[in-house]
Backbone as ProteinMPNN parsed JSONL, in Angstrom:
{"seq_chain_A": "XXXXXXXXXXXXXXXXXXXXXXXXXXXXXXXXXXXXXXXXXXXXXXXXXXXXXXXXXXXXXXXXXXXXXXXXXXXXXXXXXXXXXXXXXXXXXXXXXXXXXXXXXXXXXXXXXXXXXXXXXXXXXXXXXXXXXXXXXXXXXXXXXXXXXXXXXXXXXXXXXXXXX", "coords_chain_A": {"N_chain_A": [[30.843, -18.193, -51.412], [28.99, -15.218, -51.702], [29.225, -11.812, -51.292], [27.214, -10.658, -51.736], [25.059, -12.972, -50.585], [26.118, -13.258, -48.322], [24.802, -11.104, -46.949], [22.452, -11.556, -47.245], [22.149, -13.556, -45.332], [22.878, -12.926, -43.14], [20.685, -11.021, -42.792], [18.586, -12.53, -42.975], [18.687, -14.196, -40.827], [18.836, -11.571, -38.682], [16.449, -11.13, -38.874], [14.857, -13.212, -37.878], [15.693, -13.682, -35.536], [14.775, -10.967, -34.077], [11.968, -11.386, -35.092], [12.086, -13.873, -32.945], [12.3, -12.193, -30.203], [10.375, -10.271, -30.229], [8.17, -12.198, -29.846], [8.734, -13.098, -27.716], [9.719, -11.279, -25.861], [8.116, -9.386, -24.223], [7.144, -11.311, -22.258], [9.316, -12.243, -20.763], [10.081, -10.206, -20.327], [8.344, -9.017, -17.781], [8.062, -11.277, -16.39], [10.623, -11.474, -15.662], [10.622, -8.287, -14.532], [8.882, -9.426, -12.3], [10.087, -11.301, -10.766], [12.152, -9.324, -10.26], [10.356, -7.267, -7.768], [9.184, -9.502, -6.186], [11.56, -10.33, -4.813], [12.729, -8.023, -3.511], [10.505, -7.442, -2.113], [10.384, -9.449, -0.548], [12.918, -9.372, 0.806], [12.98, -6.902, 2.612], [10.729, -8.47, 4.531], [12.635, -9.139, 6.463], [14.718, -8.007, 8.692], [17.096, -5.66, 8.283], [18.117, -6.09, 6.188], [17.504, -5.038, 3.58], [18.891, -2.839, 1.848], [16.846, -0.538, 1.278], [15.182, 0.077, 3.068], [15.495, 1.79, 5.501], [15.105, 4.029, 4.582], [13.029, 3.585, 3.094], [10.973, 3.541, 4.981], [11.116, 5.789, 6.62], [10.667, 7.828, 4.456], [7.784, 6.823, 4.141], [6.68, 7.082, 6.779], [6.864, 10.453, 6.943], [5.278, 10.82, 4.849], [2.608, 9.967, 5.333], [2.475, 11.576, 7.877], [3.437, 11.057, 10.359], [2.051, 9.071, 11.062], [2.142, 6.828, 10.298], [3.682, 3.783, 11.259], [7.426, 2.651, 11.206], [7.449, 0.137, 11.751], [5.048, -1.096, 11.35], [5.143, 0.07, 8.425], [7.19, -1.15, 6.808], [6.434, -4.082, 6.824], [4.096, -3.996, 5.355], [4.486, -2.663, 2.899], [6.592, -4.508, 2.17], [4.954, -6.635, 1.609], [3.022, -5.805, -0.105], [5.05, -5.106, -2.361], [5.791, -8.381, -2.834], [3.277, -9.179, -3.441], [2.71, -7.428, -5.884], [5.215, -9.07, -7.215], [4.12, -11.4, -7.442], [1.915, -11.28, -9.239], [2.886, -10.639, -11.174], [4.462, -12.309, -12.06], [2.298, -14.756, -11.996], [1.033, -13.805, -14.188], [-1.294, -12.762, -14.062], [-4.626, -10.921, -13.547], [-3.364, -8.313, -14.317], [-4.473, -5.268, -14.732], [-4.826, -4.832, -12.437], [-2.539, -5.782, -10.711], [0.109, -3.454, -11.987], [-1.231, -1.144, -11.7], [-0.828, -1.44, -8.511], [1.663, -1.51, -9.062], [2.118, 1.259, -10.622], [1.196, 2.61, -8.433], [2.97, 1.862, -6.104], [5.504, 2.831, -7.126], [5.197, 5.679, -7.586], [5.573, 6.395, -4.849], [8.049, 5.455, -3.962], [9.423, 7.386, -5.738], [8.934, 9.574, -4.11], [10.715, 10.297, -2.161], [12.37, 11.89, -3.777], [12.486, 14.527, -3.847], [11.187, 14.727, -0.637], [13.661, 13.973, 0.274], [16.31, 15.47, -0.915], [18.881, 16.174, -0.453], [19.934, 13.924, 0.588], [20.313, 12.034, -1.482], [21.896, 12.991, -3.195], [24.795, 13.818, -4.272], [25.384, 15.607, -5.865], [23.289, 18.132, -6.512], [21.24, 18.531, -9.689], [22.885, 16.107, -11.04], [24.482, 14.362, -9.492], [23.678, 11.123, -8.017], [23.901, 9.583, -4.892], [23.838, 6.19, -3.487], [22.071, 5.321, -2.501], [20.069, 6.94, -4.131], [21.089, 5.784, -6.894], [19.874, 3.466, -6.791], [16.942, 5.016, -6.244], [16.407, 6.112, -8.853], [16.78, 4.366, -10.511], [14.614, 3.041, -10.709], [12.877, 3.973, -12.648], [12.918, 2.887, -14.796], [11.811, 0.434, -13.99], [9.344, 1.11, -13.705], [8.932, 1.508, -16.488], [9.018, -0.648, -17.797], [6.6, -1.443, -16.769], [5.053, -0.113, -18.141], [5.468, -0.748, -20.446], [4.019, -3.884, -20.374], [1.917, -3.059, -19.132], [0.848, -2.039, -21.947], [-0.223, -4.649, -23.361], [-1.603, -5.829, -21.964], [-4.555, -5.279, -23.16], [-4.574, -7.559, -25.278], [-2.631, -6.62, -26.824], [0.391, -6.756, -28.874], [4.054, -7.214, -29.158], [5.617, -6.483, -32.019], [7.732, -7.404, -35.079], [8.103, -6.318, -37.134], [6.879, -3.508, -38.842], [3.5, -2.97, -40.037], [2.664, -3.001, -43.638], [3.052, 0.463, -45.313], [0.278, 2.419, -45.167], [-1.807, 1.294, -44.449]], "CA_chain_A": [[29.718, -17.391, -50.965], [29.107, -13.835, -52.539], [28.716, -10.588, -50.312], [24.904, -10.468, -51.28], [24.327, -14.173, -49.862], [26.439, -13.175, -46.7], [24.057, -10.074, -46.446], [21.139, -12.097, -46.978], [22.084, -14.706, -45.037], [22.879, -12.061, -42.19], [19.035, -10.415, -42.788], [17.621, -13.497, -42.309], [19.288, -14.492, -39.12], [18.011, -10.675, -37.896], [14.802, -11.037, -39.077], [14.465, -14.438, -37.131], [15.753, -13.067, -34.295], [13.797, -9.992, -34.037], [10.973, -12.109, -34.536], [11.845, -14.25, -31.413], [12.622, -10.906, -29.133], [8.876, -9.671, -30.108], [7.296, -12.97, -29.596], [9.095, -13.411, -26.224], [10.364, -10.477, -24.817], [7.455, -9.134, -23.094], [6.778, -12.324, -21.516], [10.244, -12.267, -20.33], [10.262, -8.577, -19.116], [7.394, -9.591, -17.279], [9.022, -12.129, -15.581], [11.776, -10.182, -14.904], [9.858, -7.912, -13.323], [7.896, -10.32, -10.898], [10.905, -11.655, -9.744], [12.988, -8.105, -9.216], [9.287, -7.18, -7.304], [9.278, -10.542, -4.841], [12.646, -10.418, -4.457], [13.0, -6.669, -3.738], [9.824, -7.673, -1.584], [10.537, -10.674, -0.144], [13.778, -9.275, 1.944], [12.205, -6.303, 3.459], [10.455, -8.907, 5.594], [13.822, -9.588, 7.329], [15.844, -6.805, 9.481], [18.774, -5.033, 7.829], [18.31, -6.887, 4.314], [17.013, -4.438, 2.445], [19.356, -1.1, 1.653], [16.129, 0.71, 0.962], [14.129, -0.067, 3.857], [15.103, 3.002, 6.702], [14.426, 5.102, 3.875], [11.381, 3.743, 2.719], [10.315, 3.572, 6.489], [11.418, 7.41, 6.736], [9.402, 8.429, 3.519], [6.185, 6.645, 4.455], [6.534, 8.328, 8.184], [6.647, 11.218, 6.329], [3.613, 10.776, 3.797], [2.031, 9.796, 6.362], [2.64, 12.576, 9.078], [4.171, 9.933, 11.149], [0.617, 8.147, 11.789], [2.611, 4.977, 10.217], [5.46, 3.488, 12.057], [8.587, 1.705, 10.553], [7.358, -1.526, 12.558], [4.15, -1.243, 10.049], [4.829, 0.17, 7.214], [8.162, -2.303, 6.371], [5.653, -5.524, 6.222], [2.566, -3.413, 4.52], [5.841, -2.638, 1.772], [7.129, -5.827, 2.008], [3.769, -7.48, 1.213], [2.741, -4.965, -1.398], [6.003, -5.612, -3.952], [5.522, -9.722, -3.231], [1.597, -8.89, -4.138], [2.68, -7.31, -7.407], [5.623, -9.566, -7.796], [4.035, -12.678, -7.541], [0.751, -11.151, -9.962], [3.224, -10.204, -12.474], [4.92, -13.675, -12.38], [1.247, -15.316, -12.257], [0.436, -13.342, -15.207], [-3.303, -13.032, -13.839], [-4.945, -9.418, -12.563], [-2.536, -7.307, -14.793], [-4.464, -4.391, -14.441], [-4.827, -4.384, -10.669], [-1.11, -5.433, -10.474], [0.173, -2.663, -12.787], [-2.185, -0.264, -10.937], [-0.159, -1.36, -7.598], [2.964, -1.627, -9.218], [2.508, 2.388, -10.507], [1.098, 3.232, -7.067], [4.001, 1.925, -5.214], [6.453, 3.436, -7.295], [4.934, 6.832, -7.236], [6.005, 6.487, -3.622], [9.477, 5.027, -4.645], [10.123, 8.407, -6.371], [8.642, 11.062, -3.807], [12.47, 10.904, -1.429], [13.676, 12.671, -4.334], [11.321, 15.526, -3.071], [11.854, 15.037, 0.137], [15.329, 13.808, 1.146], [16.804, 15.564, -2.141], [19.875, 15.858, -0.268], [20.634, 12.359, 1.208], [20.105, 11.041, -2.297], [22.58, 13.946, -4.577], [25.849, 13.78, -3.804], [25.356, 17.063, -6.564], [22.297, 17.9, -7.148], [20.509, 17.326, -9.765], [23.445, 15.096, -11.711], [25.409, 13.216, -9.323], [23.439, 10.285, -6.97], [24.325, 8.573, -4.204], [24.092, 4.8, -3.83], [20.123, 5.606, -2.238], [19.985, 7.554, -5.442], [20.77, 5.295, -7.989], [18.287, 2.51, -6.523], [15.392, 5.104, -6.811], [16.534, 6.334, -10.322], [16.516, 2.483, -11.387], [12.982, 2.887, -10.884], [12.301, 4.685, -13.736], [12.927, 1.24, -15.852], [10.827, -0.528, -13.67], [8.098, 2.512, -14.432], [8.66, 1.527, -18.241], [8.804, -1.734, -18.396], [5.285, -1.758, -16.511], [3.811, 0.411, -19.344], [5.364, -2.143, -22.211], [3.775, -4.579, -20.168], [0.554, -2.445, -19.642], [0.292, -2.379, -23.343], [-0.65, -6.004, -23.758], [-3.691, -6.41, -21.071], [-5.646, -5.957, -24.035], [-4.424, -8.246, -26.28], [-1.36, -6.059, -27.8], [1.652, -7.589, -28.985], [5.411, -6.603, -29.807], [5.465, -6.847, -33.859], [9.248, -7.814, -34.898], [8.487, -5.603, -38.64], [5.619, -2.816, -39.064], [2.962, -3.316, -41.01], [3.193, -1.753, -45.045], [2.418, 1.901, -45.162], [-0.995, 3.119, -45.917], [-2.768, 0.469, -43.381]], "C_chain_A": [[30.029, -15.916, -51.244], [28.997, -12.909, -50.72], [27.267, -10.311, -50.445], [24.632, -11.946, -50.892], [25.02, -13.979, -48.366], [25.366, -12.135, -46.229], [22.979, -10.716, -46.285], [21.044, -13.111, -46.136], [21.864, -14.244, -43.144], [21.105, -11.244, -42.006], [18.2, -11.398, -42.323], [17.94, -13.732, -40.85], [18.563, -12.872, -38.293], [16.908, -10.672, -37.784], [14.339, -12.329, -37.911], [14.679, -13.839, -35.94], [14.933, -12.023, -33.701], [12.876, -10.433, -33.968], [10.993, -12.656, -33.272], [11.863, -13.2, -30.628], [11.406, -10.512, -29.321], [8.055, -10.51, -30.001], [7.212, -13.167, -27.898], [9.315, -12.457, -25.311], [9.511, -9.76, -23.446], [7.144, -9.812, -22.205], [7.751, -12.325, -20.582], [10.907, -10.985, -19.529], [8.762, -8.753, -17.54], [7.561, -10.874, -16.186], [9.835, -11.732, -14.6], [11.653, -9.343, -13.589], [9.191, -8.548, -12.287], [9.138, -10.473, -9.892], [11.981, -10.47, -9.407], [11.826, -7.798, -7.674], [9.967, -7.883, -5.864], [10.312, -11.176, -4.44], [12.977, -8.889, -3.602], [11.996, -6.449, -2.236], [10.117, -8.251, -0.355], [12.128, -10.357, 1.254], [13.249, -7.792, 2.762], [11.053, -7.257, 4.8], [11.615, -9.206, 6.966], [14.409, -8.394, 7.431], [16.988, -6.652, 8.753], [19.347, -5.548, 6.37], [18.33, -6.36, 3.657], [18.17, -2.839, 2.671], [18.448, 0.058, 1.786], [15.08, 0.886, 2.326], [14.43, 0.841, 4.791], [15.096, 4.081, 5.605], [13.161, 5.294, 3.187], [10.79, 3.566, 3.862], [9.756, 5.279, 6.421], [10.351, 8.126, 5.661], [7.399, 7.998, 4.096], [5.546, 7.277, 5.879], [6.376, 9.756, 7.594], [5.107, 11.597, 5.679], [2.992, 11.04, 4.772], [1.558, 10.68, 7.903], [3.055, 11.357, 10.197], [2.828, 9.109, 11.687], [1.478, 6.62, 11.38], [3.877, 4.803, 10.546], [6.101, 2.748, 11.218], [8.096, 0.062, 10.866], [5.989, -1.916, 11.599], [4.355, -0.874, 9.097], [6.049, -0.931, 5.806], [7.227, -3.804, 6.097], [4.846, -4.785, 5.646], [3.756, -3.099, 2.991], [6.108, -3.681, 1.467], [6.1, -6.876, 1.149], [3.052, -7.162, 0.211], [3.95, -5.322, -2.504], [5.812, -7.179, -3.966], [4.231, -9.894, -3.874], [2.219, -8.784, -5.618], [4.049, -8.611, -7.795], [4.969, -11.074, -8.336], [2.591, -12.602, -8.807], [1.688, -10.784, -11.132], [4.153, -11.598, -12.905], [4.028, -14.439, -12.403], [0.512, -14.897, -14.076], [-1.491, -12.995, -15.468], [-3.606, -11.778, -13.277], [-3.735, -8.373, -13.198], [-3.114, -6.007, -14.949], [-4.529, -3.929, -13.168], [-3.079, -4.658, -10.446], [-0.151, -4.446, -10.969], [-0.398, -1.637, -12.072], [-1.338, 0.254, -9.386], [1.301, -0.921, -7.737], [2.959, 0.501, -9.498], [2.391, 3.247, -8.956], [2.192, 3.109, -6.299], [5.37, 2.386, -6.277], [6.231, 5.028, -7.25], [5.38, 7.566, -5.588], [7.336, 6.314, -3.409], [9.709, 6.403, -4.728], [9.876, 9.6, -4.764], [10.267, 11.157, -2.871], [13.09, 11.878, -2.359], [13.106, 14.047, -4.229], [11.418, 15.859, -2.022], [13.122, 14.779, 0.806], [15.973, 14.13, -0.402], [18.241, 15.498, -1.547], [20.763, 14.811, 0.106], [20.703, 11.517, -0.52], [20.829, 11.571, -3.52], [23.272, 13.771, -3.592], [25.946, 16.024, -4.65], [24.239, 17.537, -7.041], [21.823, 18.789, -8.746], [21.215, 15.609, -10.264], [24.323, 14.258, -11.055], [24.918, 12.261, -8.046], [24.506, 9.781, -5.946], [23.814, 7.029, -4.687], [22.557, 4.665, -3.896], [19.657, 6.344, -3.85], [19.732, 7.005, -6.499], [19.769, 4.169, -7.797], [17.066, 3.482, -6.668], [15.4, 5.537, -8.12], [16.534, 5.323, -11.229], [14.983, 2.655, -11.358], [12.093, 3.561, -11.949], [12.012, 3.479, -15.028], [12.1, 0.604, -15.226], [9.675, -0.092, -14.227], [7.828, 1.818, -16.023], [8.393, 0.613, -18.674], [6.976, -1.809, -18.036], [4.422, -1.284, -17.333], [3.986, -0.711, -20.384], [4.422, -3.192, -21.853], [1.965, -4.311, -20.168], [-0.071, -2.56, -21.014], [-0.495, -3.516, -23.89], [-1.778, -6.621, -22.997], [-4.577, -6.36, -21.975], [-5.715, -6.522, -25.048], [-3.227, -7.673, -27.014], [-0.194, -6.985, -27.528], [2.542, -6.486, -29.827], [5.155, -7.25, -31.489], [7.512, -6.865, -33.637], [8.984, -6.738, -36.775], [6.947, -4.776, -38.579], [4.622, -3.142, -40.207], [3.392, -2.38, -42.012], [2.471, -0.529, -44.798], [0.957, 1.974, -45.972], [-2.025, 1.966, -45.289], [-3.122, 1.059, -42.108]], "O_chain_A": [[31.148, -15.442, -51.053], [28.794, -13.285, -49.565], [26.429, -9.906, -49.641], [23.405, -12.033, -50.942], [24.514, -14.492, -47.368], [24.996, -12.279, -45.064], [22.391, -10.567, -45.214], [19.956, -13.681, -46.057], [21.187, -14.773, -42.262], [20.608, -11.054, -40.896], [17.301, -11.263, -41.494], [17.268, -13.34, -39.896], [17.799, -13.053, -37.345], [16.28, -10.295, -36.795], [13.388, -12.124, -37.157], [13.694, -13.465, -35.304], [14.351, -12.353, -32.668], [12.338, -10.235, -32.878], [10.21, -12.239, -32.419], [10.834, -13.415, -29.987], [11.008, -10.237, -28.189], [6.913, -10.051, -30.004], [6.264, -13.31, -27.125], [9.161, -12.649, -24.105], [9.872, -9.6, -22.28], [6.798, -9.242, -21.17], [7.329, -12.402, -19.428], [11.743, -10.819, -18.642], [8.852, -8.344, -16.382], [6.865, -11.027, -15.182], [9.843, -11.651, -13.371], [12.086, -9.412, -12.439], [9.004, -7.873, -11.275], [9.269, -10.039, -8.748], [12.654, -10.587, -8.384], [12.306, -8.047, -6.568], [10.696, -7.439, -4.977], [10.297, -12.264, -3.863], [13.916, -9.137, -2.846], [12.344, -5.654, -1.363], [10.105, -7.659, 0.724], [12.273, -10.992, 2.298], [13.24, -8.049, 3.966], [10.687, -6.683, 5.825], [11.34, -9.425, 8.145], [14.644, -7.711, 6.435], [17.814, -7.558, 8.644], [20.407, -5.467, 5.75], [19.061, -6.673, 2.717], [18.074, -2.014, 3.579], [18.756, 1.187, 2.168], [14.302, 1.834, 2.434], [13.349, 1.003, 5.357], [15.074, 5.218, 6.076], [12.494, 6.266, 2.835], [9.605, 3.347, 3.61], [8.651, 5.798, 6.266], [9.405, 8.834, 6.004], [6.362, 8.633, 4.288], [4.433, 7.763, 6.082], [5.328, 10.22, 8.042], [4.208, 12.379, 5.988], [2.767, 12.186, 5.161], [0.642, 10.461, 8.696], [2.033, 11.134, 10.846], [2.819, 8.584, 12.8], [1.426, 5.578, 12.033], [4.889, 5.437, 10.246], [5.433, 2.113, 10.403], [8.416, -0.94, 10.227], [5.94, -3.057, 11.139], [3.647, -1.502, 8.31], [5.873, -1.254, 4.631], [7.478, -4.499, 5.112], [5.006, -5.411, 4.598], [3.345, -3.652, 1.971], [5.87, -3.972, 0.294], [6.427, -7.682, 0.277], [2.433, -8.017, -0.423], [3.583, -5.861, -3.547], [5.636, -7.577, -5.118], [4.096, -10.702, -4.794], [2.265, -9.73, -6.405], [3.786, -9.173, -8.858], [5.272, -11.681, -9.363], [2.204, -13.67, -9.281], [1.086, -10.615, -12.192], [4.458, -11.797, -14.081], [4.505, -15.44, -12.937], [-0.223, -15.548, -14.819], [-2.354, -12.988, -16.345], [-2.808, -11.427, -12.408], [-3.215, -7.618, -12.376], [-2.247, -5.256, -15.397], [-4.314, -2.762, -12.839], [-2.399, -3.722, -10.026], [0.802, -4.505, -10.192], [0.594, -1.007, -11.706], [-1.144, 1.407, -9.001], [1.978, -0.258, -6.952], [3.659, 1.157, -8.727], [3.12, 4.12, -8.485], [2.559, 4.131, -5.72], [6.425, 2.021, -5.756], [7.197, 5.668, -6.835], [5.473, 8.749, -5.262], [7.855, 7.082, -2.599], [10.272, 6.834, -3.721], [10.789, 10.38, -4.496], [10.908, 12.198, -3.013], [14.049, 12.584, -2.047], [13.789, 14.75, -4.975], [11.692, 17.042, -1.82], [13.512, 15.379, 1.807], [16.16, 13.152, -1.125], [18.952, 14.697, -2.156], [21.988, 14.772, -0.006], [21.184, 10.386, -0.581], [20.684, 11.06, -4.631], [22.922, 13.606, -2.424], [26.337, 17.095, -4.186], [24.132, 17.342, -8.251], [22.269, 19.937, -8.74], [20.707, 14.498, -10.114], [24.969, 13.442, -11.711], [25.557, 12.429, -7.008], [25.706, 9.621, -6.172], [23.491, 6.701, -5.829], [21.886, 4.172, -4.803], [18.696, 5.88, -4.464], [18.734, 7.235, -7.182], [18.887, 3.984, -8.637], [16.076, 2.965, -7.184], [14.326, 5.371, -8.697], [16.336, 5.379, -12.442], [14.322, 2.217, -12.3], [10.864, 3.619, -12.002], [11.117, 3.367, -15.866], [11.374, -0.025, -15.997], [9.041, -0.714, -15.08], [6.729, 1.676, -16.558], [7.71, 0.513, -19.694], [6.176, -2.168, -18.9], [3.272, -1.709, -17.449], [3.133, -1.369, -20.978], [3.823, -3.638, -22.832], [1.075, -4.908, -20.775], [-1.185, -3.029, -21.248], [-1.333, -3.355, -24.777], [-2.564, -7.531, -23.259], [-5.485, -7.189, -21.92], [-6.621, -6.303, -25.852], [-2.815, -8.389, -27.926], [0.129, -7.663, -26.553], [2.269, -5.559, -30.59], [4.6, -8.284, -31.863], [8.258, -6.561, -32.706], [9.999, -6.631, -37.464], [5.941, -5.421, -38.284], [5.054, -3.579, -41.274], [4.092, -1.385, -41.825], [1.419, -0.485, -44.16], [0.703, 1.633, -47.127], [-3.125, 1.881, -45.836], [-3.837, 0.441, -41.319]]}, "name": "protein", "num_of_chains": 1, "seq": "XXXXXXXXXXXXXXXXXXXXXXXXXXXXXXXXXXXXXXXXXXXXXXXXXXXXXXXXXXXXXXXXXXXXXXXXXXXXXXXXXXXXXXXXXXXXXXXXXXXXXXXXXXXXXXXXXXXXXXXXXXXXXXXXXXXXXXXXXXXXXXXXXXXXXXXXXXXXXXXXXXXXX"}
């Protein structure tokens, strides 16, 4: 076997692959996402489960001017990420889930606004532990646009079309 049939033999194998990763992947980020969601969800119903939950209590008292208590706004949270997780693992209502999913992360982010200090060890470059869980949320943020993309029929391509189309 030559070095141009190992190269070609190697191109093909990428090309195949690449194809599967743009046939599947959104389906599979999509997934992904449901179940980080109604998992992420799903223990906020239970006391002391969740890492993020006396800080997402604390923020929504906040928003809120303290009109919403920890004792409500932990299940109205809780029941909102299983909502979107379980619509983004149904694959049904992707613009109303998508819709929820940016709304409740827009809320995700505002601690770094107001509790900038509980959440920098330096600020702006060195988190805490609260820190790097809401800075993960920036991937969740992204994947929900790749995923956005495809409510109207868009798909991942695995090779661009030829120039001048």
């Amino acid at each position: 076997m030559s070095v141009e049939d190992v190269k070609e033999s190697l191109e093909t194998a990428d090309r195949g692959v690449t194809r599967w990763m743009a046939r599947y992947g959104v389906v599979f980020l999509r997934l992904s996402l449901g179940i980080v969601f109604l998992w992420f969800g799903a223990i906020k119903f239970f006391p002391e489960m969740s890492p993020a939950q006396e800080l997402a209590a604390r923020t929504v008292g906040v928003l809120t001017g303290g009109w919403v208590t920890p004792e409500v706004a932990l299940p109205v949270l809780a029941g909102w990420e299983c909502l979107i997780g379980i619509g983004l693992l149904a694959g049904r209502a992707l613009r109303t889930v998508l819709f929820l999913l940016y709304l409740q992360m827009l809320g995700t982010l505002t601690p770094i606004v107001i509790f900038p200090h509980e959440l920098f060890i330096h600020i702006p470059h060195a988190t805490t532990l609260e820190g790097q869980y809401i800075i993960k949320n920036l991937v969740l943020i992204s994947a929900g646009i790749v995923i956005g993309a495809t409510v109207r029929g868009g798909k991942m391509v695995a090779e661009p079309p030829p120039r001048g189309r």
